[in-house]
TORSEDREN-44261 format. One record per residue (C-alpha): x, y, z. Coordinates in steps of 0.001 Angstrom, whole numbers, padded with zeros to 6 digits, always signed. Example, Ala and Ser with C-alpha at 12.3 -4.5 7.8 and 13.67 -1.06 7.14 Angstrom:
! residues 2
+012300-004500+007800+013670-001060+007140
! end
This chain:
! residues 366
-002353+006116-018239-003042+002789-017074-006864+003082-016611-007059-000140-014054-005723+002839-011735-008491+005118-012242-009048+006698-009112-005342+007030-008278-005330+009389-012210-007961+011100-011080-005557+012985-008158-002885+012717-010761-002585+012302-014113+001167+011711-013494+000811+008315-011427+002493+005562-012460+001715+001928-010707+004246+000121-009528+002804-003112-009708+000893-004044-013208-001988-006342-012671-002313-009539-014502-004477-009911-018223-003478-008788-022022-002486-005338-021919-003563-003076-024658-002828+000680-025473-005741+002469-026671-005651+006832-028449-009166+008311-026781-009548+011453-028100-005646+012541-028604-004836+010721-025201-003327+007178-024422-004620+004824-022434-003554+001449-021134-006279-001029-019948-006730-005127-019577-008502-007895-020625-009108-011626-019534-010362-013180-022587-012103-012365-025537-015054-015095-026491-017995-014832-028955-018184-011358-028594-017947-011086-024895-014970-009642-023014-013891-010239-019662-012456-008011-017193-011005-008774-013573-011199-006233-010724-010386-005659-007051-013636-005037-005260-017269-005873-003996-019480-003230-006187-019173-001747-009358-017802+001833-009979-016966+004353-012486-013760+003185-013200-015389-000272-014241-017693+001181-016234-014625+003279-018277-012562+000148-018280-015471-002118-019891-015753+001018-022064-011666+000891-023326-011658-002954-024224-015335-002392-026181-013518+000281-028400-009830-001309-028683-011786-004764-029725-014386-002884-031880-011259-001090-033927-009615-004511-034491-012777-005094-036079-013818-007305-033655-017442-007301-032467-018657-006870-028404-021271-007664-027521-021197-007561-023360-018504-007001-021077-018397-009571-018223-016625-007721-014900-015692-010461-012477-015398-008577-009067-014062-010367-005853-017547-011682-005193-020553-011354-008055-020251-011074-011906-022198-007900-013669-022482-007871-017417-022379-004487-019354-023829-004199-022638-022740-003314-025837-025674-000745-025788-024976+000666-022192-021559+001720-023379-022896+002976-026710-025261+005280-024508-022773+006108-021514-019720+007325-024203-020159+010757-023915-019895+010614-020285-017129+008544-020291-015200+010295-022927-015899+013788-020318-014475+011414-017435-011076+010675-019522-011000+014068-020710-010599+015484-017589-007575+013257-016351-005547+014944-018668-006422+018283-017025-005034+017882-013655-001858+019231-012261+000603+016838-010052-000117+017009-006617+000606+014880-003313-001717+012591-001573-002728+008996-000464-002585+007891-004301+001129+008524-004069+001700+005123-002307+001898+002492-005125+003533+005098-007691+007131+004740-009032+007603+008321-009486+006764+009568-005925+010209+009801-004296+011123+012343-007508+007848+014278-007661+007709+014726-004105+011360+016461-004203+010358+018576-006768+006786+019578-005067+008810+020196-001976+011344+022520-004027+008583+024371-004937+007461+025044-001502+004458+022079-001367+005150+021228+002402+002453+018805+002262+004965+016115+000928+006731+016294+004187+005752+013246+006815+003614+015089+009847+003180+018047+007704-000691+018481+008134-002767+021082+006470-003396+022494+010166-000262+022382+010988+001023+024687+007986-001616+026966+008477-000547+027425+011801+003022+028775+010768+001351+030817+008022-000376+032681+010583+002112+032792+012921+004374+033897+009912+006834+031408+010560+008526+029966+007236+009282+026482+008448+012100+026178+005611+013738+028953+007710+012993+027340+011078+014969+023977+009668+018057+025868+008296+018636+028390+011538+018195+025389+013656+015647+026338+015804+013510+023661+016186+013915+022997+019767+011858+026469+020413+008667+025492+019191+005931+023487+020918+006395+019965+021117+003307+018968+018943+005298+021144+015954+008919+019269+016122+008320+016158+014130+007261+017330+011319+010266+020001+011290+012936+017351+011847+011088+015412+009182+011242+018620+007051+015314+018878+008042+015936+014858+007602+014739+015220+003951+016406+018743+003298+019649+016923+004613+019168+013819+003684+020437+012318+006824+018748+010542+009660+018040+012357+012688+017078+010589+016231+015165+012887+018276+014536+010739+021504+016785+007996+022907+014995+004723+021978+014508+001445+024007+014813-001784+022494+015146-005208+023152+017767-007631+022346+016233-010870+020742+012465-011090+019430+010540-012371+016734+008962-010580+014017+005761-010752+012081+003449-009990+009285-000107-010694+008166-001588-010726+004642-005451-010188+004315-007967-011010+001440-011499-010590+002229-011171-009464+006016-009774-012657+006410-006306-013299+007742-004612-016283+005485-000913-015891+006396+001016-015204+009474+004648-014948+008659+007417-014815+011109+011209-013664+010744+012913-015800+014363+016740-014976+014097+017033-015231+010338+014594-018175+009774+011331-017522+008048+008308-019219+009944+004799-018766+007628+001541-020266+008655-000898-020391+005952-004717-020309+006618-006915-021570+003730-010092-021219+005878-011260-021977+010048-008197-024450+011341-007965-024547+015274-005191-027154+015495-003008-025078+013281-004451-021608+014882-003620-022957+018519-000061-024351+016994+001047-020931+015923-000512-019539+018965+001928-022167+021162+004400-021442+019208+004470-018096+020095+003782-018370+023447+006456-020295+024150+009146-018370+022885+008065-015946+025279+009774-012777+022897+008935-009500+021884+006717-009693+019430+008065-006789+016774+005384-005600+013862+004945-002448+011753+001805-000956+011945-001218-002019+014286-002851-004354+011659-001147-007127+012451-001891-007119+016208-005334-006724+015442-005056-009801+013296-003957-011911+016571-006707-010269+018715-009289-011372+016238-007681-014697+016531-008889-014295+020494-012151-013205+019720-013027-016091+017706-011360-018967+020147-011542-017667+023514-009859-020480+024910-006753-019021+023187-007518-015240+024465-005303-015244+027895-001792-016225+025570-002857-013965+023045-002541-011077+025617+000109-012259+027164+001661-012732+023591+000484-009101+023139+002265-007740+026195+005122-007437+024830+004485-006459+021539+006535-003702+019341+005334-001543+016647+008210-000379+014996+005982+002464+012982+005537+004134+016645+008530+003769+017726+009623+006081+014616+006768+008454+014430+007277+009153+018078+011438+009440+017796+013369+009127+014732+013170+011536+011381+013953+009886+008012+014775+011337+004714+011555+010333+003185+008598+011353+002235+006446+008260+003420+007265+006354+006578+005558+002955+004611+007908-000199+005630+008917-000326+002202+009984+003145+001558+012317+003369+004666+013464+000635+004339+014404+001117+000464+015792+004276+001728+018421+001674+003932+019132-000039+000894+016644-003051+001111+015436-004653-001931+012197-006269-002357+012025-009495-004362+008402-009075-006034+006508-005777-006899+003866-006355-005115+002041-004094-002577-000627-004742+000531-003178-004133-002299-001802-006259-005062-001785-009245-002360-005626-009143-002565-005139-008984-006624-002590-011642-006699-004345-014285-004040-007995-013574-005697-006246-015100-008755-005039-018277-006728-008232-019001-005665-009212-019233-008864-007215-022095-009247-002985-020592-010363-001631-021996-007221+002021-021037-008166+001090-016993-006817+001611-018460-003359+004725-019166-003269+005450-015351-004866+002795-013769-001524+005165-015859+000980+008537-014344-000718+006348-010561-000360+005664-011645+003016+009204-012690+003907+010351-009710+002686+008527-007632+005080+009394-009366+007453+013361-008887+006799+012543-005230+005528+011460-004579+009196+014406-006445+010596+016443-004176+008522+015115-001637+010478+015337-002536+013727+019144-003011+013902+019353+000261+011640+017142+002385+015335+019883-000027+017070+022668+001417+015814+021143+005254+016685
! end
C-alpha cells in the first residue's frame, strides 16, 4: 500500500496509483502489513517529506510516522520530520510520533479491513477497469456511468432488474431521465458503442486544454489540424495573454474542450483584463464540450467517461503517467528549480489534446 495515497486506501485497500510520485521509495512491515512510503532526504537526523496540499492531515502525520520507523530500524536516528506542503513547512517531532503511534498504528490497521468497493478514488488506480467488471458481475451497479444511488433505488422499488431491462431490450419504455444509464449499463455488457441521439458537429476547429497549479492557469495548449500550439504562463503577462487571445480570435473556429474547466479558465482570463472580455465571448460562442456532447448522446463501454479512459478504450496511448493531479505534483517540483518536468507537462498536455481529437472523429464516424 503506497501510503502517499492514504485517503484513496482508506475507500480501498485494493488501490493501486497509477502515477508514483517522486523521492526514495521504501517498503516498510507495520504490524504484519506492507507499506510503501517516500522520502526527500535524510540529514542530521531530520527527514524530509514532500506533499500535495495547503494544511496538514492525517495522512501526513502517518507518512512522517513510516519514514521515522523505516530510518529508526536502519539504525538511523530522527529526530524531526520536515513536511514541505505547496505553501508552509511544519516540523513533526520525534516525540509527537512516539506519542501519536498507537493511533496511527489503529489508522493502518484498519486499511487492511476494508472490502473493494467503487468510488471517486477509483480515478488514478490501475486496477479499476478489472475491479469494476468484476463488482459489476456481482451485481454492484454503481460501477456503471449515470448509475446513481437514486436511480437504483428507484428500480428496486419499482422491482425492475435493470440487467433484465438491458438484455430484453426495452430501454426505449422507460422515462427519459432512466435511459442513459441503461445504454451505459448495455454498452459495457456488450462491449460495443451505442449512439443514442444523432450528433452535430462541425468540420474544422481547434482544440484545447489547460493545466492548473495553485488556482492559477500556467498552460493553454492547443491541437490546430495536427499542430500543437502551447502558451506557457509563468505569472501576470498581458502581451502574451492578449496574443493567445488574438490568436484565437482570429481563427474564428470552434473552440472544442472536454469538460467545463477549461472554459472557465478563458473566462477568468476576461475577468481579470476586461479589455479582452468581448473576444473572449465571442471566442466562447462557439465553444464545444465534448464530455456533453457524450453524456447527453453516446454510451461507451466504460466505466468512467474521464478523457483518458475513453479514449484508451479507442486505443490511444498516453506518453507520460501523469494525471490532472500529478500535474500539480510534477510542476510544484519545477518550481523548485528541475526545469526539465516541463517539457514532460507539455507532452501530458499534448496528449490531451490529441486524446480528445481522437474522439471527435471517433462521434464523427457514428
Amino acid at each position: 500500500m503506497d501510503i502517499l495515497y492514504y485517503e484513496s486506501l482508506e475507500n480501498c485497500p485494493f488501490f493501486t496509483p497509477s502515477y508514483t510520485r517522486p523521492g526514495s521509495y521504501f517498503t516498510i512491515n507495520i504490524e504484519g502489513v506492507e507499506f510503501e512510503a517516500n522520502y526527500e532526504y535524510y540529514r542530521d537526523g531530520t527527514v524530509c517529506i514532500i506533499r500535495a496540499g495547503k494544511s496538514v492531515r492525517i495522512s501526513h502525520w502517518i507518512h512522517a510516522y513510516l519514514v521515522y520507523r523505516y530510518f529508526e530500524e536502519k539504525g538511523n536516528r530522527v529526530n524531526d520530520v520536515l513536511v514541505e506542503l505547496e505553501n508552509r513547512k511544519f516540523t513533526i517531532k520525534r516525540i509527537e510520533l512516539m506519542n501519536k503511534e498507537n493511533w496511527i498504528k489503529k489508522a493502518l490497521a484498519r486499511l487492511n479491513t476494508r472490502p473493494k468497493s467503487a468510488g471517486a478514488h477509483c480515478k488514478f488506480c490501475t486496477l479499476k477497469t478489472a475491479c469494476h467488471r468484476e463488482l459489476l458481475s456481482q451485481g454492484d451497479l454503481n460501477v456503471v456511468p449515470a448509475m446513481t444511488e437514486g436511480l437504483i433505488e428507484h428500480f428496486k422499488n419499482i422491482e425492475t432488474d435493470p440487467l433484465e431491462v438491458v438484455k430484453s431490450n426495452q430501454i426505449e419504455k422507460f422515462n427519459p431521465s432512466c435511459r442513459k444509464a441503461l445504454y451505459n449499463l448495455k454498452s459495457i455488457i456488450e462491449d460495443k458503442i451505442i449512439k443514442i441521439n444523432d450528433i452535430s458537429l462541425p468540420e474544422k476547429y481547434i482544440i484545447f486544454d489547460v493545466e492548473t497549479y495553485a488556482e492559477r492557469d500556467f498552460l493553454f495548449g492547443y491541437l490546430l489540424e495536427d499542430r500543437y500550439i502551447p502558451y506557457v504562463f509563468n505569472g501576470a503577462d498581458s502581451k502574451k495573454t492578449e496574443d493567445m487571445v488574438d490568436f484565437l480570435y482570429n481563427l474564428k473556429l470552434p473552440l472544442v474542450h472536454y469538460d467545463v474547466h477549461d472554459v472557465q479558465s478563458l473566462e477568468n482570463i476576461g475577468r481579470n483584463y476586461p479589455a479582452l472580455r468581448t473576444k473572449i465571448s465571442r471566442i466562447l460562442e462557439n465553444s464545444l464540450d465534448v464530455f456533453e456532447v457524450i453524456i447527453k448522446n453516446v454510451s461507451f463501454p466504460v466505466t468512467s467517461y474521464s478523457l483518458k479512459d475513453i479514449s484508451k478504450y479507442l486505443g490511444f496511448k498516453w506518453r507520460t503517467n501523469l494525471n490532472g493531479h500529478a500535474v500539480i505534483i510534477e510542476y510544484n517540483m519545477m518550481l523548485k528549480g528541475n526545469k526539465e518536468i516541463l517539457q514532460k507537462i507539455l507532452s501530458y498536455n499534448e496528449d490531451d489534446c490529441r486524446a480528445t481529437k481522437v474522439l471527435m472523429e471517433k462521434l464523427r464516424e457514428l
